[in-house]
C-alpha positions as CSV (number, residue, x, y, z in Angstrom):
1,X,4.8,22.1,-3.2
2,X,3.2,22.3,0.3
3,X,4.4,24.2,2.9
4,X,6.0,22.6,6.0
5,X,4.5,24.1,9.3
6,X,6.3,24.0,13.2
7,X,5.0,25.1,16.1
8,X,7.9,26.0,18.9
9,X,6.5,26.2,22.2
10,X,8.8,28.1,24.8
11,X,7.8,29.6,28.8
12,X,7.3,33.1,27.2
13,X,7.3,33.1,23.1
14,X,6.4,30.8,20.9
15,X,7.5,30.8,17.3
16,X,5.5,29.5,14.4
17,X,7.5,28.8,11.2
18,X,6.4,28.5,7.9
19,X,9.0,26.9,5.3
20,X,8.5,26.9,1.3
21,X,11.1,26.0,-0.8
22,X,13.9,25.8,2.1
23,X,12.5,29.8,2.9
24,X,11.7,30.1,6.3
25,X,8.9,32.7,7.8
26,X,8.8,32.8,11.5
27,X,5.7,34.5,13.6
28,X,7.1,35.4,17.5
29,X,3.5,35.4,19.7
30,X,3.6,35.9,23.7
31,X,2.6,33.3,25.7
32,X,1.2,34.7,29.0
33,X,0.5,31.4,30.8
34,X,1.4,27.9,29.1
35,X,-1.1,25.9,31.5
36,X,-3.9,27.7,29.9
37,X,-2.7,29.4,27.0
38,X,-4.7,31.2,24.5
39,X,-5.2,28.7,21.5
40,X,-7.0,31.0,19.5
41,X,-4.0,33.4,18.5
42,X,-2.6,30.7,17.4
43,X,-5.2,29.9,15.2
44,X,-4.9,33.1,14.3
45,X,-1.4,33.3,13.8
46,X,-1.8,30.0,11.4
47,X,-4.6,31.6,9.2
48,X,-2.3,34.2,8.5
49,X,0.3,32.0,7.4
50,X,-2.1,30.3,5.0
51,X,-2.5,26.7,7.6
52,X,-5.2,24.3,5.6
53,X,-4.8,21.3,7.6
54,X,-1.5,20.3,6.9
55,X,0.6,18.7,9.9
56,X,2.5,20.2,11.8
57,X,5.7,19.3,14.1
58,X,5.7,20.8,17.7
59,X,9.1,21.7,19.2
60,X,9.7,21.7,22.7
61,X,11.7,23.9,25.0
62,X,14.5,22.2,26.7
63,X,13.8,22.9,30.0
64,X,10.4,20.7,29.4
65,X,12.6,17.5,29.0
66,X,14.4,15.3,31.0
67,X,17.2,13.0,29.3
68,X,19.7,10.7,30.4
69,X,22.1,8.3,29.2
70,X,22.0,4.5,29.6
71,X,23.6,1.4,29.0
72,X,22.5,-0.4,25.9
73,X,24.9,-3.8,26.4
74,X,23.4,-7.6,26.5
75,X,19.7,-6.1,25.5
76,X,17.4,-8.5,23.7
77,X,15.7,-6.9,20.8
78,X,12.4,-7.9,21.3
79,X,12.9,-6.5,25.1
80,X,15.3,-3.6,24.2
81,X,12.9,-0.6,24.7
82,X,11.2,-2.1,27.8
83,X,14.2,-2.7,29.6
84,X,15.7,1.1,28.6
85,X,12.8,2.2,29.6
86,X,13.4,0.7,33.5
87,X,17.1,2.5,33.3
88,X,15.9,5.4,32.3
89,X,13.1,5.6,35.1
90,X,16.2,4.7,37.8
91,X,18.2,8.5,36.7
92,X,15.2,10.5,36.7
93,X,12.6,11.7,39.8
94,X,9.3,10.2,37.7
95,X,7.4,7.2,37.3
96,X,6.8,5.3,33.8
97,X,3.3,6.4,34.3
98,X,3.8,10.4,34.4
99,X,6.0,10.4,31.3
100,X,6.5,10.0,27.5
101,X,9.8,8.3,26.3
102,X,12.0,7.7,23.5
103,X,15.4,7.2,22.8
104,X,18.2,7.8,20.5
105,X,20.0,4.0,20.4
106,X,23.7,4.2,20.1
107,X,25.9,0.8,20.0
108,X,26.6,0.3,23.5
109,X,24.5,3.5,25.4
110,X,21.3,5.0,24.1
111,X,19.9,8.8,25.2
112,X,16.4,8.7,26.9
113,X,14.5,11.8,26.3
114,X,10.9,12.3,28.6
115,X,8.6,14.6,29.0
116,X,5.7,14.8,31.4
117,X,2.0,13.8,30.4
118,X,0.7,16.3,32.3
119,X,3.0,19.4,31.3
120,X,2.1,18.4,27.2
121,X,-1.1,16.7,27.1
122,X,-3.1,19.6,27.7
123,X,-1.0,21.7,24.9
124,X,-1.2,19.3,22.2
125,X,-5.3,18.9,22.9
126,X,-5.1,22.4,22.9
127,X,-3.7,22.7,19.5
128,X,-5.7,20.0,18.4
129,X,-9.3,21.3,19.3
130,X,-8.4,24.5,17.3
131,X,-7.8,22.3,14.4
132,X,-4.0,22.1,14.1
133,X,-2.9,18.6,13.5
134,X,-0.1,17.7,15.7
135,X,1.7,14.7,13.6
136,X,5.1,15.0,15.7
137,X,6.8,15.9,18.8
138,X,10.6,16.8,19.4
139,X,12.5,18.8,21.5
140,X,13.8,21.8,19.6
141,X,17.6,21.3,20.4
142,X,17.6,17.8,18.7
143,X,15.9,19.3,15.9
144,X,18.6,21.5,15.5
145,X,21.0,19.0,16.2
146,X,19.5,16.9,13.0
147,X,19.7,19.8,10.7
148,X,23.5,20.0,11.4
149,X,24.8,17.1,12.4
150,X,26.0,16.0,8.7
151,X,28.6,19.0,8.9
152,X,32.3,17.8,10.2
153,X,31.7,18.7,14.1
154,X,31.4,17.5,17.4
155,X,29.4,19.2,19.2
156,X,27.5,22.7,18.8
157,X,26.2,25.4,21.3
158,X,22.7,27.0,20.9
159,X,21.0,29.4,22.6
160,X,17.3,29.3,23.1
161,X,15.1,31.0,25.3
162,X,15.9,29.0,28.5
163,X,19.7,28.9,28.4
164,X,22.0,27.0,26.5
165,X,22.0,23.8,24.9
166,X,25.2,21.4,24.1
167,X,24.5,18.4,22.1
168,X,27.7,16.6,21.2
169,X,27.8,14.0,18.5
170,X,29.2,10.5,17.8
171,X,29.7,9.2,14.4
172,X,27.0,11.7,13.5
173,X,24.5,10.9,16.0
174,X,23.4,12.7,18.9
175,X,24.8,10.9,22.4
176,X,25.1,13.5,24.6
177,X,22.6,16.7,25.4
178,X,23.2,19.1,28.3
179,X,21.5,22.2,29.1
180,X,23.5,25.0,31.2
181,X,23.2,28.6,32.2
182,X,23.9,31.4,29.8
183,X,27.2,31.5,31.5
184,X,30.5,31.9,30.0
185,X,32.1,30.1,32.6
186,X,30.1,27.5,33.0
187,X,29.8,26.5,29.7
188,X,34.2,26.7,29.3
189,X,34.2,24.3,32.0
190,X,31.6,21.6,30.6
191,X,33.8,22.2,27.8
192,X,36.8,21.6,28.9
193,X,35.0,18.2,29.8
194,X,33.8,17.1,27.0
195,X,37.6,17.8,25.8
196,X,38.7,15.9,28.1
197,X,36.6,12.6,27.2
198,X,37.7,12.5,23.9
199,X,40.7,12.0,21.5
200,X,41.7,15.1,20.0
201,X,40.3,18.5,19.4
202,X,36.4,19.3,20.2
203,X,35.4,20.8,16.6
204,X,32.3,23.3,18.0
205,X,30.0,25.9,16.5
206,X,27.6,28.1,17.6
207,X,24.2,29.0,16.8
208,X,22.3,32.3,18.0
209,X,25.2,32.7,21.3
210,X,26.2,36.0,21.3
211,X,29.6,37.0,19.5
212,X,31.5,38.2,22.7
213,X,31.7,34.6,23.8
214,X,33.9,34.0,20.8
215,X,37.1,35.2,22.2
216,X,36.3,33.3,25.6
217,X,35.2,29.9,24.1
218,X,38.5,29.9,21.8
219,X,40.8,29.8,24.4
220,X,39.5,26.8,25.9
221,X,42.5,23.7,25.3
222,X,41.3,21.4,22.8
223,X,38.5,23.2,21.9
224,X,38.2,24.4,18.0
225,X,35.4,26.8,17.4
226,X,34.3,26.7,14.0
227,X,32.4,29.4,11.9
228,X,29.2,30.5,13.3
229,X,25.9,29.3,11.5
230,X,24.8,31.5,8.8
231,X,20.8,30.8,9.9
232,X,19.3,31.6,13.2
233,X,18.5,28.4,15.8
234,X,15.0,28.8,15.0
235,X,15.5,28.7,11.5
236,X,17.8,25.8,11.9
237,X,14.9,24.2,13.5
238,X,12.4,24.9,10.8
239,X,14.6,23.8,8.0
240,X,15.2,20.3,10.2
241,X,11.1,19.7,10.7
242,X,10.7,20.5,6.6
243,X,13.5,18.2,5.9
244,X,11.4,15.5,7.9
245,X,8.3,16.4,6.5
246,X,10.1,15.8,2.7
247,X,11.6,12.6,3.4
248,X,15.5,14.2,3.2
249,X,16.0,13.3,7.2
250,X,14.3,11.4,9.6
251,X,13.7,12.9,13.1
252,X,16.2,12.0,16.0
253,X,13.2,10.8,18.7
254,X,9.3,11.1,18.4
255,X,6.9,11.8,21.7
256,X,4.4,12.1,19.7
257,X,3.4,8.8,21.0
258,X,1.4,6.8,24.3
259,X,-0.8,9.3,25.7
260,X,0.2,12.2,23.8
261,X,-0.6,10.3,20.7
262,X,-3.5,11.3,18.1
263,X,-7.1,10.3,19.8
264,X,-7.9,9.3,15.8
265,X,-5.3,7.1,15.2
266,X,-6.2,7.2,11.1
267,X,-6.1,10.9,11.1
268,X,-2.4,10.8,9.6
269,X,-3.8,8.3,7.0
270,X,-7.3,9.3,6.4
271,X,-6.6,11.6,2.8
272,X,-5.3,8.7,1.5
273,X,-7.9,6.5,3.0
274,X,-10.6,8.1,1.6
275,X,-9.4,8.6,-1.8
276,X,-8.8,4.6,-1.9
277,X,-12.4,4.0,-0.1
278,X,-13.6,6.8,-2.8
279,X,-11.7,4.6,-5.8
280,X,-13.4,1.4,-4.3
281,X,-16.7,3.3,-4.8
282,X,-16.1,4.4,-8.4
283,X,-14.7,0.7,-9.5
284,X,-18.0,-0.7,-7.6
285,X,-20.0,1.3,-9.7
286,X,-18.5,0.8,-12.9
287,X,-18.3,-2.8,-12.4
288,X,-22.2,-2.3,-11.7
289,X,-22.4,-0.1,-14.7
290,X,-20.3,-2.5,-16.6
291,X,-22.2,-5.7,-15.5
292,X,-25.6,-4.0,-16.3
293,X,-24.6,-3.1,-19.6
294,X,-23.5,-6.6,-20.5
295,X,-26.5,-8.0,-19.1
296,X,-29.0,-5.5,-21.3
297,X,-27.2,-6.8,-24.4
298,X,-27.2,-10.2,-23.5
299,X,-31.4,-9.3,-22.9
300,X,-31.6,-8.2,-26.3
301,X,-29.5,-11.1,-27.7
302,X,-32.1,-13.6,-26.0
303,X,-35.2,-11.6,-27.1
304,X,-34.0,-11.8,-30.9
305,X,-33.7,-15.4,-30.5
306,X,-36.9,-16.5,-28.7
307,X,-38.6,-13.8,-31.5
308,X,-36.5,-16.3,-34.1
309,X,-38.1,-19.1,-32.0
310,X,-41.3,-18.0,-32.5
311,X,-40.9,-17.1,-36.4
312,X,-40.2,-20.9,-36.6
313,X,-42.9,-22.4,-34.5
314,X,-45.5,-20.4,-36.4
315,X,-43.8,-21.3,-39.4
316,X,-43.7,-24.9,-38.5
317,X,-47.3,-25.1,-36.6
318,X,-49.4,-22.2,-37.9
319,X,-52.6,-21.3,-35.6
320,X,-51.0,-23.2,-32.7
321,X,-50.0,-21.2,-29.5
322,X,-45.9,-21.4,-29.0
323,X,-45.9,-23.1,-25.4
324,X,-43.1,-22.0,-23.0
325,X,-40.7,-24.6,-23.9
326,X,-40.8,-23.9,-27.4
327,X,-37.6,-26.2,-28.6
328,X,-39.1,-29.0,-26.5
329,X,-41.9,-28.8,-28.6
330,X,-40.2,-29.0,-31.7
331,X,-38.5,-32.3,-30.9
332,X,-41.5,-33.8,-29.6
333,X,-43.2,-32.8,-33.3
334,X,-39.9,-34.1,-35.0
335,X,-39.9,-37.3,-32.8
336,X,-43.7,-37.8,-33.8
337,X,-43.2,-37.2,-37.5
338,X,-40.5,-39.7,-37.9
339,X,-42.6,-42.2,-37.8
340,X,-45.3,-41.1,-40.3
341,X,-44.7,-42.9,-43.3
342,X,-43.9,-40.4,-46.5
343,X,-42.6,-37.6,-44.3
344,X,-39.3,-39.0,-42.8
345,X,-37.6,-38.3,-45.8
346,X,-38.0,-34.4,-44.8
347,X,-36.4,-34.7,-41.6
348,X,-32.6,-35.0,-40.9
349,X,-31.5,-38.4,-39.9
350,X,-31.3,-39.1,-35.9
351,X,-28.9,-41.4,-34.9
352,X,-28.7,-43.4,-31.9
353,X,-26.4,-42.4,-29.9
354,X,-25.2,-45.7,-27.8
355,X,-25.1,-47.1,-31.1
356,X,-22.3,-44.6,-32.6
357,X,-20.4,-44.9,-29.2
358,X,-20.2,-48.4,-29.7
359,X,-19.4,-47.9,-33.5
360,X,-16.7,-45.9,-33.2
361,X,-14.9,-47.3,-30.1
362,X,-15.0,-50.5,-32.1
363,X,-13.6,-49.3,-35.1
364,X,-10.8,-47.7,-33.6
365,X,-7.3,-49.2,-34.7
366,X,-6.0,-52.1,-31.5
367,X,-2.5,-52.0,-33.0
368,X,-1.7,-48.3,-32.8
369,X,-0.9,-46.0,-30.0
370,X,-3.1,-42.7,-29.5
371,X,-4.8,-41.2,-27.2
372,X,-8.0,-40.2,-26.9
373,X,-8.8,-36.3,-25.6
374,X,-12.4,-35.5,-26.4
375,X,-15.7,-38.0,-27.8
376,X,-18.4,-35.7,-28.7
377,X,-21.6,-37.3,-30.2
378,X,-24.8,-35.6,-31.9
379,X,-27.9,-37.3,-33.3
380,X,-26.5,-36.7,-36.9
381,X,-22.4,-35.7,-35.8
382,X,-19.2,-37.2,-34.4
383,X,-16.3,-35.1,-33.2
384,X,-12.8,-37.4,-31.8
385,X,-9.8,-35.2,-30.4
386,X,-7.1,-37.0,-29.7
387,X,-3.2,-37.4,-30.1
388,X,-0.8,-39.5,-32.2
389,X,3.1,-40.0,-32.9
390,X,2.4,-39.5,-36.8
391,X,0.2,-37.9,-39.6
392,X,-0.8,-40.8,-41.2
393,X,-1.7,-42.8,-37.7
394,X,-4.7,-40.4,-37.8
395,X,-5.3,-40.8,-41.6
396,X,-5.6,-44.2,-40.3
397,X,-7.9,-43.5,-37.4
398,X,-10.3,-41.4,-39.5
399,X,-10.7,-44.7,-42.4
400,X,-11.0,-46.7,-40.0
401,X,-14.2,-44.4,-38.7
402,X,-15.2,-44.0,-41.9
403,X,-15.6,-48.0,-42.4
404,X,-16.9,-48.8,-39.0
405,X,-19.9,-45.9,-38.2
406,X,-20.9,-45.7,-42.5
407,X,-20.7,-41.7,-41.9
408,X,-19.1,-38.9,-43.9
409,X,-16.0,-38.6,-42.7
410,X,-13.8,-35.9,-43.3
411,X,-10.4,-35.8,-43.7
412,X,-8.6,-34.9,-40.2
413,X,-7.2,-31.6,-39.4
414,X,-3.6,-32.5,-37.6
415,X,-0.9,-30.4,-35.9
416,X,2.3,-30.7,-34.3
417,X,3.9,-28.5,-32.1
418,X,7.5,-28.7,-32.2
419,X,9.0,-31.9,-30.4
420,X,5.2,-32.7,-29.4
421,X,2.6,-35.5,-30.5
422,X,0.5,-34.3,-33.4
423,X,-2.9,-33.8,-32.5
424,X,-5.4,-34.7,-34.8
425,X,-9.5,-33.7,-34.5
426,X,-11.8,-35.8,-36.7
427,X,-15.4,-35.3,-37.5
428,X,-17.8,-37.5,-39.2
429,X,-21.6,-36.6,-40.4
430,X,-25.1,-38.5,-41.3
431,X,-24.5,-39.5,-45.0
432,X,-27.5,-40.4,-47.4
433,X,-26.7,-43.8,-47.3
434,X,-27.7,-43.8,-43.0
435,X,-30.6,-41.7,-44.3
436,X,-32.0,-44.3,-46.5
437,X,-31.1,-46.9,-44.0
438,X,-32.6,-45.3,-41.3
439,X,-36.4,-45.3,-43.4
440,X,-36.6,-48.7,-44.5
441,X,-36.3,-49.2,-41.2
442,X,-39.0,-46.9,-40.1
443,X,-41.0,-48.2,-43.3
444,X,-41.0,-52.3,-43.9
């Protein structure tokens, strides 16, 4: 299995988490100056962790976002984000232009998350000219969020580096996210709020807060704090992104997206691009292979019969030169021979053909129903497909043949699929009788 990698940026220190098999190992490296940071520790950082090119999620700090909610009612789909994105713009001091946006749609409300162009641009280029694939951005609190929000709560309080983060939930889905002071009084009162704003008691947990805000947070009305999280927030956060990366969740917003996007758009795609351009190449070839392999034998079947071809002109015309056209030759001999006298007898009898086509159209039966499928003629052969409504119809067909052309006819070969005609197939074949007919009147 590969290993999920996560990059979370903060002001100060950044944490990169490796995950394998739901085990987390997290690297803490100082970040002097974010505008410019030092891309090659992280490089460094990720070689030690065993990076080959996999992608990897960055997390954001909170304190990069902005987010806000807005009303989702009487939105058209096909102009839903558009017009989100105009509300959005009208609770926060930036343009469309300066910023990145997604949201998390609710029915009637829908939480915009942005994030300036100019504040992440120049990290994820960063990341990406030292060879870290970026595949997705998300603000780390959400990511947390994600990883819990299937447990029976409301709302949770983490602690990050910047302060505190409350996200409360809504049938499971992130609708509100507020970021306040590491104050205990502060955060009672925002409490006490979201209390307020909603039927019954606010079930809450806590993730990486420090234990003596336990006793302070309980005895807030309507507030229930539940048992702490067993992991850390930052292992919370890796265990989300490797969820995502696995296909077992799907993350709450991507920014990843716009300007911050990929500048190769088929990077994310271009393994399995080139193992499909790379199985086009192979079938290409083996098709060649296979088509130049077929053609050799087919070579070798045409050499053995123009050698066969030759056997029987020299056979036939010894001390003659085979001319290119050696079949055409043939007939032209046999055409010429006919009409010496002794020597037809030697040759096959040639039949003319308008003559058998008018022969057998005008012995077929005029009282009988069939149909005719196939008329084949040869100089010295007769083949009649066709279909009847009985057995003896073409019985009939081929006597009547037999009476009207003088050949050898043979009996028909019939069959009938179940509840269909019965199809019949009739052949006829120079007799002696058409041979001797044929040189008395080549010979008066």
């Amino acid at each position: 299995m590969r290993p999920t990698y996560a990059i979370f940026a903060e002001e100060r220190t950044w944490r990169i988490a490796k995950v394998v098999h739901r085990k987390v190992t997290l690297v803490s490296l100082e970040i002097k100056q974010v505008d410019n940071f030092d891309v090659s520790a992280i490089g460094q950082v990720m070689t030690q962790l065993e990076y080959a090119g996999e992608d990897v999620f960055l997390g954001l700090p909170s304190n990069w976002c902005l987010s806000a909610a807005v009303s989702a009612d009487g939105l058209r789909p096909h102009t839903r984000e558009a017009t989100l994105r105009f509300r959005l713009e009208e609770q926060i001091p930036l343009s469309l232009e300066e910023i990145v946006v997604d949201f998390i749609d609710q029915d009637s409300q829908a939480l915009g998350v942005a994030v300036l162009i100019s504040k992440i641009g120049p990290v994820v280029n960063g990341l990406e000219s030292a060879g870290i694939s970026v595949v997705s951005i998300c603000p780390t609190a959400l990511l947390i969020a994600q990883q819990v929000r299937s447990e029976p709560l409301d709302a949770i309080l983490c602690e990050l580096e910047d302060g505190i983060d409350l996200l409360q939930f809504k049938e499971g889905r992130i609708y509100a996210w507020t970021v306040l002071p590491s104050e205990l009084s502060t955060i009672r009162q925002h409490l006490l709020h979201a209390s307020m704003a909603q039927p019954g008691t606010l079930r809450i947990k806590c993730a990486g807060t420090s234990a003596e805000w336990d006793d302070g947070l309980s005895c807030v009305p309507n507030v229930e704090r539940l048992t702490r999280f067993d992991a850390t927030t930052w292992e919370l956060a890796a265990l989300a992104v490797d969820g995502i990366v696995t296909g077992s969740a799907v993350s709450p917003l991507e920014l990843h997206r716009g300007p911050l996007a990929v500048a190769d758009p088929f990077r994310p795609i271009r393994s399995p691009l080139c193992a499909a351009s790379i199985a086009l190449i192979l079938l290409g070839v083996s098709l060649a292979a296979a088509m130049s392999w077929r053609g050799a034998a087919y070579e070798r079947v045409a050499q053995i019969a123009h050698q066969r071809q030759l056997e029987a002109f020299a056979k036939a015309l010894p001390g003659q030169t085979p001319p290119p056209l050696i079949v055409s030759r043939l007939q032209s001999e046999q055409r010429r021979l006919r009409g010496v006298r002794g020597l037809a007898s030697m040759l096959p009898p040639s039949l003319s053909i308008l003559t058998l086509l008018h022969d057998t159209l005008a012995g077929l039966p005029h009282d009988m129903r069939f149909r005719l499928l196939e008329l084949r003629f040869d100089p010295q052969l007769i083949y009649v497909e066709g279909q009847t409504l009985d057995h003896s119809d073409a019985a009939q067909i081929a006597d009547d043949l037999r009476g009207s052309t003088g050949l050898s006819v043979d009996p028909p070969h019939t069959e009938q699929p179940a509840g269909d005609d019965v199809t019949f197939i009739v052949s006829a074949s120079a007799t002696k009788a058409s041979l001797a007919t044929d040189r008395e009147e080549l010979n008066p």
